[in-house]
DRENTORKOL-3810 file (N, C-alpha, C; in nm, 4 decimals):
REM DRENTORKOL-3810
@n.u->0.9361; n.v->1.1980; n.w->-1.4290; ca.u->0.7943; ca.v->1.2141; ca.w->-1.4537; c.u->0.7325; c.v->1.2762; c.w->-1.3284
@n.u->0.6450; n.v->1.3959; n.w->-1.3449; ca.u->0.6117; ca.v->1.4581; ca.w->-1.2604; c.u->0.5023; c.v->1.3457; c.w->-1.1768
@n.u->0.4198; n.v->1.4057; n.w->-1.0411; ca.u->0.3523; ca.v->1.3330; ca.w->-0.9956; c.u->0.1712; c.v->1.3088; c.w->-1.0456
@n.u->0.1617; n.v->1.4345; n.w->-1.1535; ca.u->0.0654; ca.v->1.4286; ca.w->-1.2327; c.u->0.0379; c.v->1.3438; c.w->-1.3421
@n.u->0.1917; n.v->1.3636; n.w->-1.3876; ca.u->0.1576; ca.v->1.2321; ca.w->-1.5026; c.u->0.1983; c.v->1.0914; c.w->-1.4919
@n.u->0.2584; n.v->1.0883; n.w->-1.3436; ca.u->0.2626; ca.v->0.9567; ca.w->-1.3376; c.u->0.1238; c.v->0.9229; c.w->-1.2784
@n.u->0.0275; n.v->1.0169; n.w->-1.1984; ca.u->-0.0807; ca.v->0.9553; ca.w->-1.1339; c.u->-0.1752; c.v->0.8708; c.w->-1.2571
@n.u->-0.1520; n.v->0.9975; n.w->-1.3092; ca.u->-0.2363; ca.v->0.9970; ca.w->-1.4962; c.u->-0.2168; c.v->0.8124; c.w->-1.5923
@n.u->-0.0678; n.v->0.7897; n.w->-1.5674; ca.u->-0.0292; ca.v->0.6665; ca.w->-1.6257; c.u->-0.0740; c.v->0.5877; c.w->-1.5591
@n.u->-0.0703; n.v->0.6012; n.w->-1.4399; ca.u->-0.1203; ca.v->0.4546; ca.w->-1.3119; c.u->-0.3005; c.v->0.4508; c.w->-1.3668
@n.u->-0.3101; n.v->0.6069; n.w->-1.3597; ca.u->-0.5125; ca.v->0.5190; ca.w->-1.3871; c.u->-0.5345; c.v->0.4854; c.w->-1.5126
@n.u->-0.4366; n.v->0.4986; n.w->-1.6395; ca.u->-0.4912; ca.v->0.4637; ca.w->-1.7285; c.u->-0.4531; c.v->0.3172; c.w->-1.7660
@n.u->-0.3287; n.v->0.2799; n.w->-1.6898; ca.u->-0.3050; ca.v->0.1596; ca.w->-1.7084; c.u->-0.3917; c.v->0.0040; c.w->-1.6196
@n.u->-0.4675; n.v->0.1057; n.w->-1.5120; ca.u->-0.5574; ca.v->0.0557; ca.w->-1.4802; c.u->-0.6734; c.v->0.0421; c.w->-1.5276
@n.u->-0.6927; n.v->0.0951; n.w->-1.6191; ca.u->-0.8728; ca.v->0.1140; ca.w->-1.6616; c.u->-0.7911; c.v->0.0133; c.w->-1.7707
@n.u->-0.6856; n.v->0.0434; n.w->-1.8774; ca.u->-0.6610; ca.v->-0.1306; ca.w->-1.9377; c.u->-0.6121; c.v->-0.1598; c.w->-1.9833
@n.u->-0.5600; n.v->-0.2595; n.w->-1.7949; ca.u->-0.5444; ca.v->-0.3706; ca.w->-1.7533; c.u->-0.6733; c.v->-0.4114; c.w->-1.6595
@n.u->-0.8019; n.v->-0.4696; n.w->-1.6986; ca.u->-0.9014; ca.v->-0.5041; ca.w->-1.6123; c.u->-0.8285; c.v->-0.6424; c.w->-1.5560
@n.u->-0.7478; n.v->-0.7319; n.w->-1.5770; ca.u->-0.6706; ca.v->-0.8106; ca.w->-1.5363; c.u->-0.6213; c.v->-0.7732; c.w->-1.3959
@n.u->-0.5571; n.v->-0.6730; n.w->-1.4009; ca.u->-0.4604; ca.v->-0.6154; ca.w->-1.2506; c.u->-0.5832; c.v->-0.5920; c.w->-1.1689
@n.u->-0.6895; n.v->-0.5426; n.w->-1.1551; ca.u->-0.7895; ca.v->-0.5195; ca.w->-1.1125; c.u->-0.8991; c.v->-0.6141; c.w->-1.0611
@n.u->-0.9164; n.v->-0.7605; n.w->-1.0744; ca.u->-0.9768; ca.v->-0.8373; ca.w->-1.0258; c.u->-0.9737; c.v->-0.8289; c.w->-0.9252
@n.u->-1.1135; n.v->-0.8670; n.w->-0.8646; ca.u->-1.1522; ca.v->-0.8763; ca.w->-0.7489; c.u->-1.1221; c.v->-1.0062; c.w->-0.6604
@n.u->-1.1178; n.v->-1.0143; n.w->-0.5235; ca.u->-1.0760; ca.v->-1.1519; ca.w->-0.4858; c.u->-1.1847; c.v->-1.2695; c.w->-0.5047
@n.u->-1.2623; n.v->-1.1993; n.w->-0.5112; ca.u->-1.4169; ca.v->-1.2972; ca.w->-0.4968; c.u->-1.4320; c.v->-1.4131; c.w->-0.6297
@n.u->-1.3664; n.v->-1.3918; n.w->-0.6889; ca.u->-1.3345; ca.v->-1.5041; ca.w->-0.8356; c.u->-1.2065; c.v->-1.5594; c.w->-0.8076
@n.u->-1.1097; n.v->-1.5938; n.w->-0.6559; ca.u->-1.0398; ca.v->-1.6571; ca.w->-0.6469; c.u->-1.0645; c.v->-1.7851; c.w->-0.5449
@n.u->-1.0078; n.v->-1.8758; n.w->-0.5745; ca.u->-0.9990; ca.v->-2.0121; ca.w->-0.4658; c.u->-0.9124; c.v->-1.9928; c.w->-0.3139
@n.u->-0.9921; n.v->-2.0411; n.w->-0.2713; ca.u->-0.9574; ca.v->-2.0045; ca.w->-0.1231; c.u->-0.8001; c.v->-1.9808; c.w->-0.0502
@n.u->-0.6807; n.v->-2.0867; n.w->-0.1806; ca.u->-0.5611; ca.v->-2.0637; ca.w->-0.1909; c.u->-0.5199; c.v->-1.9567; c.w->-0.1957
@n.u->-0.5729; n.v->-1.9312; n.w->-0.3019; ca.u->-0.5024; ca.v->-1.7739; ca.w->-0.4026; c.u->-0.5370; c.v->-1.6629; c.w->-0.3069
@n.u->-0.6718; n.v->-1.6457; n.w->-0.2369; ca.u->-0.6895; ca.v->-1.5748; ca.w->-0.1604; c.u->-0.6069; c.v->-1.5337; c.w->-0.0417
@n.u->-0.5710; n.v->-1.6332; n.w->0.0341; ca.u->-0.4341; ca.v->-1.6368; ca.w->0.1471; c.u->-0.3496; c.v->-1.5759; c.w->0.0532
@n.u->-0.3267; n.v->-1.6349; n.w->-0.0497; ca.u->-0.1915; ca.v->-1.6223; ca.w->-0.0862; c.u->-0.1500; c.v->-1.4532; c.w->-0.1218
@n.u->-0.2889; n.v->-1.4041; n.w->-0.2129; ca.u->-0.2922; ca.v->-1.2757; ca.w->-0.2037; c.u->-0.3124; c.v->-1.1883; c.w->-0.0709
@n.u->-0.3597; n.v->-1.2152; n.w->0.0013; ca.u->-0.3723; ca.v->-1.1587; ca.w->0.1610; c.u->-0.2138; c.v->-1.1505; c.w->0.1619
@n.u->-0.1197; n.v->-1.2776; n.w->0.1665; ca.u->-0.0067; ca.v->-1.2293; ca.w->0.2244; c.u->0.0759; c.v->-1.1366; c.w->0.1171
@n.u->0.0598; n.v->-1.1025; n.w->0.0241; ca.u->0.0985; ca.v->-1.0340; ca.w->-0.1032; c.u->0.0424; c.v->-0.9224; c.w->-0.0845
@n.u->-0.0634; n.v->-0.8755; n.w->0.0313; ca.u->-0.0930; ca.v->-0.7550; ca.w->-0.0424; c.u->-0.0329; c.v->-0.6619; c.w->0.0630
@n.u->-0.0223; n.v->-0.5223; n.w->0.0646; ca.u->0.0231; ca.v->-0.4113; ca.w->0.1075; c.u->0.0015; c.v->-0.3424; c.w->0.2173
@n.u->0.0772; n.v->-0.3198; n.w->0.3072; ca.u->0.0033; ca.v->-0.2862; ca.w->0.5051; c.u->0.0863; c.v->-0.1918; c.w->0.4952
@n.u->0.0297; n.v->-0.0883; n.w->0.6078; ca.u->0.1009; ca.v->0.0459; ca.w->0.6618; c.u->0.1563; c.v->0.0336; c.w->0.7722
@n.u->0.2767; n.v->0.0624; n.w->0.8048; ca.u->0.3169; ca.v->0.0784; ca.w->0.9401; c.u->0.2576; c.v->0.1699; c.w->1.0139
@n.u->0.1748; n.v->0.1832; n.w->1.1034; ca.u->0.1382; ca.v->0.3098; ca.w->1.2061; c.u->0.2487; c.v->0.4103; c.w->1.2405
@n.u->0.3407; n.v->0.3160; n.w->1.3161; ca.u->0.4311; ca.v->0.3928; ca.w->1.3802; c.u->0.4881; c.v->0.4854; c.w->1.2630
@n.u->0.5250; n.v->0.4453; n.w->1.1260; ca.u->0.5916; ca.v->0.5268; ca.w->1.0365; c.u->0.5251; c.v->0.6348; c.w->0.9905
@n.u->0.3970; n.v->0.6051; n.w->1.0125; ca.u->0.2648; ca.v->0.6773; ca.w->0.9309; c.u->0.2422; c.v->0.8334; c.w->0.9195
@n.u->0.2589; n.v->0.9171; n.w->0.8387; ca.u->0.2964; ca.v->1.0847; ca.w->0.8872; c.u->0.1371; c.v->1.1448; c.w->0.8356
@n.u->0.0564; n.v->1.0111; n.w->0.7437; ca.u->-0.0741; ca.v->1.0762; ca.w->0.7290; c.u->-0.0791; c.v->1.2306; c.w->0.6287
@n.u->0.0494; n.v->1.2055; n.w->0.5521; ca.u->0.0629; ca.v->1.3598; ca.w->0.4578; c.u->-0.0323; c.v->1.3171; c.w->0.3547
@n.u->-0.0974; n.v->1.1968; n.w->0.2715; ca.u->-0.1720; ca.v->1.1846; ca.w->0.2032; c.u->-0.1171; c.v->1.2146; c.w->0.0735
@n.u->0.0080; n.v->1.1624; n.w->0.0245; ca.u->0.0784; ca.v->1.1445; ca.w->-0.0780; c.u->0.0986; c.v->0.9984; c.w->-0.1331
@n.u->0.0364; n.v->0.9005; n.w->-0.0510; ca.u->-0.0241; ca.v->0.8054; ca.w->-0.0899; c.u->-0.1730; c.v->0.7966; c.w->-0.1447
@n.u->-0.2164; n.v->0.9168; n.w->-0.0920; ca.u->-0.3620; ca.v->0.8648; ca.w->-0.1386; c.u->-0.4134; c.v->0.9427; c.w->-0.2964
@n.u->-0.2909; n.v->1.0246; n.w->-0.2776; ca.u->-0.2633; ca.v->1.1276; ca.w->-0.3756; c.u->-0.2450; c.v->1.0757; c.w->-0.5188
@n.u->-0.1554; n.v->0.9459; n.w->-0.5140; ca.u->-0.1099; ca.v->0.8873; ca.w->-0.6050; c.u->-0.1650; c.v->0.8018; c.w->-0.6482
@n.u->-0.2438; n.v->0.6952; n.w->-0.5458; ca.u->-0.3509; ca.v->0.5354; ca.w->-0.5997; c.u->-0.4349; c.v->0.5885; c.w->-0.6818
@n.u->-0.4061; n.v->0.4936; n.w->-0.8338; ca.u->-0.5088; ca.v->0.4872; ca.w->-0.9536; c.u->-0.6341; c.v->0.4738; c.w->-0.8950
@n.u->-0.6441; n.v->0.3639; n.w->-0.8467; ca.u->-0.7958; ca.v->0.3221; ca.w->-0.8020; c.u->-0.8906; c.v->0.3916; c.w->-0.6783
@n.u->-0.8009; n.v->0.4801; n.w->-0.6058; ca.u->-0.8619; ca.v->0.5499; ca.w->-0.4402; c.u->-0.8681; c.v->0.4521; c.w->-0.3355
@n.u->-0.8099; n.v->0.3180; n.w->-0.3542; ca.u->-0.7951; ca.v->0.2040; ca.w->-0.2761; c.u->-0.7018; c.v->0.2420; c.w->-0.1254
@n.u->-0.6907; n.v->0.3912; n.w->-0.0706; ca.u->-0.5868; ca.v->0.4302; ca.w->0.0300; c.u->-0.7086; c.v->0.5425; c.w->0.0669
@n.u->-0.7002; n.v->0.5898; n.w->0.2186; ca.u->-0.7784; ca.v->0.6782; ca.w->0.2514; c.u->-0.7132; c.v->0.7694; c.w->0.4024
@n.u->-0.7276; n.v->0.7907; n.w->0.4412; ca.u->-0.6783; ca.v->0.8836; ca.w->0.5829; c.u->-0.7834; c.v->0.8942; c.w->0.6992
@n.u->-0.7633; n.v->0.7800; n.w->0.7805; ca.u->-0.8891; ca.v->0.7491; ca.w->0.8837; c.u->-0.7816; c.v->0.7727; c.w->1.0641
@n.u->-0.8560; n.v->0.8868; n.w->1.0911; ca.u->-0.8016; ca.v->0.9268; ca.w->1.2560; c.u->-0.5909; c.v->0.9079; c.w->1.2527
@n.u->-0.5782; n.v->1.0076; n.w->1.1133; ca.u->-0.4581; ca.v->1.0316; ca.w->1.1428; c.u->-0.3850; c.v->0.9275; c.w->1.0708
@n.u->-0.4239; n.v->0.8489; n.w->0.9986; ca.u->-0.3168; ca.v->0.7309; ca.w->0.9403; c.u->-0.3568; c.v->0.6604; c.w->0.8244
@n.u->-0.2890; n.v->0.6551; n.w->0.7075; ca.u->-0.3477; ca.v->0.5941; ca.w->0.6149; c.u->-0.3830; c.v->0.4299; c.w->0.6354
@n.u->-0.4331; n.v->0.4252; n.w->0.5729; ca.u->-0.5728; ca.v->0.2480; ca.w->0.5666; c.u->-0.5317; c.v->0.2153; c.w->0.3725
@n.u->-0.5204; n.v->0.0867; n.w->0.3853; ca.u->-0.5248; ca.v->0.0728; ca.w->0.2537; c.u->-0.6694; c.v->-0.0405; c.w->0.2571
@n.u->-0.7426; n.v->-0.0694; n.w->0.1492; ca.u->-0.8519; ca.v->-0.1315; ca.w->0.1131; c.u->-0.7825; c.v->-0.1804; c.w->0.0044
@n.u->-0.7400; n.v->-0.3361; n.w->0.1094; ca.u->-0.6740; ca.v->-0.4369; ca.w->0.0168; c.u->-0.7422; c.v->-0.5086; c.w->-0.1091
@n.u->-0.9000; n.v->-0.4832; n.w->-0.0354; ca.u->-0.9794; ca.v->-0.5853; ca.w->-0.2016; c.u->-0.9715; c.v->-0.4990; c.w->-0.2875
@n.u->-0.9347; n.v->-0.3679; n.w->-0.3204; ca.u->-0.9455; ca.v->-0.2519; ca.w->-0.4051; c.u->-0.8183; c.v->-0.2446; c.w->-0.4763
@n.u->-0.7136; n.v->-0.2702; n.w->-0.3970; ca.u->-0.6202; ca.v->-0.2201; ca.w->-0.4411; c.u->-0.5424; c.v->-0.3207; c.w->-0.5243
@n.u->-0.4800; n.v->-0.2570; n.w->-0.6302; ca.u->-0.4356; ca.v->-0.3707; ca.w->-0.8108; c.u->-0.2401; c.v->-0.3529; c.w->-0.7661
@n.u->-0.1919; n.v->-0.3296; n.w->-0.6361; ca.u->-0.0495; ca.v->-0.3504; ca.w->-0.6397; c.u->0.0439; c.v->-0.2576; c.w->-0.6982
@n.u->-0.0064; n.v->-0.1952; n.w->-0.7733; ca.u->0.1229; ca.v->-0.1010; ca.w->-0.8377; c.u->0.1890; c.v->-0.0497; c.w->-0.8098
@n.u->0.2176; n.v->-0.0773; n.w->-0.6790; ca.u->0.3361; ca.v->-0.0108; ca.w->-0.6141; c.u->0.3848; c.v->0.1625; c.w->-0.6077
@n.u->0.2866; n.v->0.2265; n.w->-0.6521; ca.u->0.3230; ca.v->0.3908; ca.w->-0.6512; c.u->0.2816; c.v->0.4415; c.w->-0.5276
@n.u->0.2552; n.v->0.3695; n.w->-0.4319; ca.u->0.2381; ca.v->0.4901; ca.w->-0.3114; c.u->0.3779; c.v->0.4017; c.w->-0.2835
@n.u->0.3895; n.v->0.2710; n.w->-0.2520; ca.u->0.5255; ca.v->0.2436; ca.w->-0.2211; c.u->0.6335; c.v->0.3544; c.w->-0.2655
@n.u->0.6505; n.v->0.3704; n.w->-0.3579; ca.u->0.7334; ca.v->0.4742; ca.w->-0.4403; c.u->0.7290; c.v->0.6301; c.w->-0.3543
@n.u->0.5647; n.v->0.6708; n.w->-0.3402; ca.u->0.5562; ca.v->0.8184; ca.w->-0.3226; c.u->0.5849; c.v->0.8242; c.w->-0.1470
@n.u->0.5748; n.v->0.7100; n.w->-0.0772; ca.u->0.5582; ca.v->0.7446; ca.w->0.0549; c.u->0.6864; c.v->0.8342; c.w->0.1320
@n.u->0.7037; n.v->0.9544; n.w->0.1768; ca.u->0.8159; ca.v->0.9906; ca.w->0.1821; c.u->0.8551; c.v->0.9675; c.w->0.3561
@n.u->0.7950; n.v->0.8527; n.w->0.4172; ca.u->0.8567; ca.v->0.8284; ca.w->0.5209; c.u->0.8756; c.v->0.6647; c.w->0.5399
@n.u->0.8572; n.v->0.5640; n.w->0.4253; ca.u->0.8692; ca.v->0.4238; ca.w->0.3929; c.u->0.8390; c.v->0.3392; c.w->0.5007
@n.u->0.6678; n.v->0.4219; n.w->0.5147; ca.u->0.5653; ca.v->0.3617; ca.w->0.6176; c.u->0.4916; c.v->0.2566; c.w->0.5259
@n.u->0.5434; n.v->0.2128; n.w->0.3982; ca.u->0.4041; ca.v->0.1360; ca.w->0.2899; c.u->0.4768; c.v->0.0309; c.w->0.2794
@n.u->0.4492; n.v->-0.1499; n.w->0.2971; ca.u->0.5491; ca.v->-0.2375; ca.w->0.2425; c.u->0.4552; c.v->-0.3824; c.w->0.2411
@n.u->0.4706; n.v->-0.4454; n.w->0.1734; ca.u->0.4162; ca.v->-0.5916; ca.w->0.1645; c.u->0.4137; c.v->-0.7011; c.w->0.2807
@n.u->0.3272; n.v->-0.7006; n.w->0.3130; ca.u->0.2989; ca.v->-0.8176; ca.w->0.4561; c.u->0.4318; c.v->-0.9031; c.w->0.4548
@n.u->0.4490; n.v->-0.9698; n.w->0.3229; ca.u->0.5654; ca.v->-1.0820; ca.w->0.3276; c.u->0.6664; c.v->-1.0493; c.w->0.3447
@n.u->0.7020; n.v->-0.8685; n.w->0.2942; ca.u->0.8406; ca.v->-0.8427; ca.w->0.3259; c.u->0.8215; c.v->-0.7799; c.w->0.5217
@n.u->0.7730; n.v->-0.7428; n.w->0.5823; ca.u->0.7390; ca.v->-0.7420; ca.w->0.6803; c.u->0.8702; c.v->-0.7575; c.w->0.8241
@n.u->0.8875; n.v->-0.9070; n.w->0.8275; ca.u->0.9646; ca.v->-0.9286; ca.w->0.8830; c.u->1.1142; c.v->-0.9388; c.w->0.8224
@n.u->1.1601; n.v->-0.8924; n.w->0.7115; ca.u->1.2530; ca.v->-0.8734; ca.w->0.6521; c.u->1.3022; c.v->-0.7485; c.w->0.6795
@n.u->1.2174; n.v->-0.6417; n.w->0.6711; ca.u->1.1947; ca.v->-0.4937; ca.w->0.6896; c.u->1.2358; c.v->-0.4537; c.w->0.8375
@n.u->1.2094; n.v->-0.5961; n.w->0.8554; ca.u->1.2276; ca.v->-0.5074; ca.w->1.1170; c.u->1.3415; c.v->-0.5564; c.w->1.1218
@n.u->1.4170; n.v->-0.6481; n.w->1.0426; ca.u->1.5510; ca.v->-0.7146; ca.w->1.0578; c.u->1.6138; c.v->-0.6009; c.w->1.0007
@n.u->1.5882; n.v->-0.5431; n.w->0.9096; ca.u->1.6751; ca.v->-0.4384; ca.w->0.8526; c.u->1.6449; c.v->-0.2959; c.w->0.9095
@n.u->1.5708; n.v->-0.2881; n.w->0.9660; ca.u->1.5851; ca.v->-0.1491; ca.w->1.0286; c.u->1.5063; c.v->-0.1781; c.w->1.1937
@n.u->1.5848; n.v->-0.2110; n.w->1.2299; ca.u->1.5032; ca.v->-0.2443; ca.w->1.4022; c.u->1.4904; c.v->-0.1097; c.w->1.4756
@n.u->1.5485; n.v->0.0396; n.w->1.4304; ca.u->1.5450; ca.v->0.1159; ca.w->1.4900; c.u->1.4339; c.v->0.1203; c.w->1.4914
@n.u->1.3454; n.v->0.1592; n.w->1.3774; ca.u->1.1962; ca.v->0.2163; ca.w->1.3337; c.u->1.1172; c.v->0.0957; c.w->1.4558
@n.u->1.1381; n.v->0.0056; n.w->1.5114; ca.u->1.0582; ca.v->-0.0743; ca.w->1.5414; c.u->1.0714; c.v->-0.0832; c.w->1.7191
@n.u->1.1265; n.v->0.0158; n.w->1.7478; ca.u->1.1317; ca.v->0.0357; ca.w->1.9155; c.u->1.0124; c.v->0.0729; c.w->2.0279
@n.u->0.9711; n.v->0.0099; n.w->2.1011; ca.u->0.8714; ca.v->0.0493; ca.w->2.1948; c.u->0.8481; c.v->0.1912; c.w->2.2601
@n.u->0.7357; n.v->0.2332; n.w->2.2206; ca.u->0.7099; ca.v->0.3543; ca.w->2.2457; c.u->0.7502; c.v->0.4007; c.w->2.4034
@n.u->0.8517; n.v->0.4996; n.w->2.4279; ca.u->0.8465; ca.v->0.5101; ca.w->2.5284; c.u->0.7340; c.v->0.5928; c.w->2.6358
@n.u->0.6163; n.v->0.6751; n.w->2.5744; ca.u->0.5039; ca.v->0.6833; ca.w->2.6721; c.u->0.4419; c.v->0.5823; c.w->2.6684
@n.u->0.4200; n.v->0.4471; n.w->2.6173; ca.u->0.3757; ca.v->0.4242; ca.w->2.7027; c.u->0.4201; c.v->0.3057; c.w->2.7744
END
Protein backbone atom coordinates (compact mmCIF):
# COMPACT_ATOMS: atom_id res chain seq x y z
CA UNK A 1 0.00 0.00 0.00
CA UNK A 2 1.34 3.13 -1.21
CA UNK A 3 1.98 6.01 1.35
CA UNK A 4 -1.16 7.83 0.08
CA UNK A 5 -3.46 5.32 0.72
CA UNK A 6 -2.26 4.20 3.67
CA UNK A 7 -2.23 7.96 5.02
CA UNK A 8 -5.91 7.97 3.56
CA UNK A 9 -6.82 4.61 5.75
CA UNK A 10 -5.16 5.97 9.00
CA UNK A 11 -7.54 9.24 8.79
CA UNK A 12 -10.43 7.51 8.00
CA UNK A 13 -10.12 5.02 10.54
CA UNK A 14 -9.70 7.76 12.75
CA UNK A 15 -12.60 9.93 12.08
CA UNK A 16 -14.49 6.21 12.93
CA UNK A 17 -12.98 5.19 15.61
CA UNK A 18 -13.87 8.39 17.96
CA UNK A 19 -12.88 5.73 20.65
CA UNK A 20 -8.98 5.70 19.57
CA UNK A 21 -9.18 9.39 19.76
CA UNK A 22 -10.17 10.32 23.30
CA UNK A 23 -8.80 12.82 24.98
CA UNK A 24 -6.91 12.34 28.34
CA UNK A 25 -9.03 14.75 30.20
CA UNK A 26 -11.98 12.02 30.70
CA UNK A 27 -9.35 9.76 32.30
CA UNK A 28 -8.52 9.00 36.14
CA UNK A 29 -5.43 10.05 37.27
CA UNK A 30 -4.22 6.19 36.90
CA UNK A 31 -4.98 5.76 33.37
CA UNK A 32 -3.37 8.98 32.76
CA UNK A 33 0.29 7.83 34.04
CA UNK A 34 -0.44 4.85 32.63
CA UNK A 35 -1.05 6.36 29.20
CA UNK A 36 1.91 8.89 29.62
CA UNK A 37 4.04 5.78 29.88
CA UNK A 38 2.30 4.19 26.71
CA UNK A 39 2.57 6.97 24.71
CA UNK A 40 5.25 7.68 21.93
CA UNK A 41 8.80 9.85 22.29
CA UNK A 42 11.41 10.71 19.67
CA UNK A 43 14.88 10.08 20.05
CA UNK A 44 16.81 13.43 19.22
CA UNK A 45 19.90 11.88 18.61
CA UNK A 46 18.14 9.55 15.84
CA UNK A 47 16.04 12.41 14.63
CA UNK A 48 16.85 13.28 10.69
CA UNK A 49 13.70 15.79 10.80
CA UNK A 50 12.81 14.43 6.98
CA UNK A 51 9.09 14.86 8.03
CA UNK A 52 7.86 11.45 6.93
CA UNK A 53 6.41 11.19 10.16
CA UNK A 54 4.51 14.09 10.00
CA UNK A 55 3.66 13.13 6.56
CA UNK A 56 1.89 10.12 7.65
CA UNK A 57 -0.12 11.08 11.29
CA UNK A 58 -3.97 10.85 10.68
CA UNK A 59 -4.51 13.39 13.23
CA UNK A 60 -1.24 16.15 12.60
CA UNK A 61 -0.40 15.13 16.26
CA UNK A 62 3.74 15.30 14.98
CA UNK A 63 5.28 18.63 13.85
CA UNK A 64 9.06 19.76 13.04
CA UNK A 65 10.21 22.35 15.73
CA UNK A 66 14.20 23.67 15.34
CA UNK A 67 15.19 20.60 13.39
CA UNK A 68 13.43 17.61 15.15
CA UNK A 69 10.21 16.13 15.25
CA UNK A 70 7.84 16.75 18.61
CA UNK A 71 5.02 14.52 18.97
CA UNK A 72 1.74 16.10 20.86
CA UNK A 73 1.04 13.21 23.00
CA UNK A 74 -2.65 14.47 24.06
CA UNK A 75 -3.35 14.43 20.20
CA UNK A 76 -1.99 11.60 19.23
CA UNK A 77 -4.57 8.05 18.92
CA UNK A 78 -1.20 5.49 18.72
CA UNK A 79 -1.40 4.02 15.42
CA UNK A 80 1.74 3.38 15.07
CA UNK A 81 2.37 4.63 11.29
CA UNK A 82 5.05 7.04 11.78
CA UNK A 83 6.58 4.15 13.88
CA UNK A 84 6.34 2.23 10.62
CA UNK A 85 7.32 5.32 8.20
CA UNK A 86 10.31 6.59 10.27
CA UNK A 87 13.24 5.68 8.07
CA UNK A 88 15.87 6.17 10.73
CA UNK A 89 13.85 4.25 13.93
CA UNK A 90 14.09 7.56 15.84
CA UNK A 91 10.00 6.90 16.96
CA UNK A 92 9.38 4.27 19.96
CA UNK A 93 7.19 3.96 23.13
CA UNK A 94 8.50 5.41 26.47
CA UNK A 95 8.06 1.76 27.96
CA UNK A 96 9.98 0.17 25.31
CA UNK A 97 12.70 2.79 25.87
CA UNK A 98 15.03 1.07 27.94
CA UNK A 99 14.64 -2.16 26.10
CA UNK A 100 15.62 -0.29 22.87
CA UNK A 101 19.32 1.11 24.52
CA UNK A 102 19.88 -2.57 25.65
CA UNK A 103 19.46 -3.57 22.16
CA UNK A 104 21.22 -1.16 20.32
CA UNK A 105 23.71 0.74 22.71
CA UNK A 106 25.55 1.89 19.68
CA UNK A 107 22.79 4.57 18.77
CA UNK A 108 23.13 5.66 22.42
CA UNK A 109 26.90 6.89 22.68
CA UNK A 110 28.00 10.29 24.03
CA UNK A 111 28.41 12.85 21.70
CA UNK A 112 31.83 13.32 21.10
CA UNK A 113 31.80 17.39 20.62
CA UNK A 114 30.78 17.78 23.32
Amino acid sequence: MDAIKRRAFIRMTAVLGPCLASSTRDLWPAQKKAKEDDSLMILSNLCSACGECVKICPVDAIAIKKGIAIINTSECIECDACIEECPTEAILYKKDLEAYKKAHPERFKPDPKK
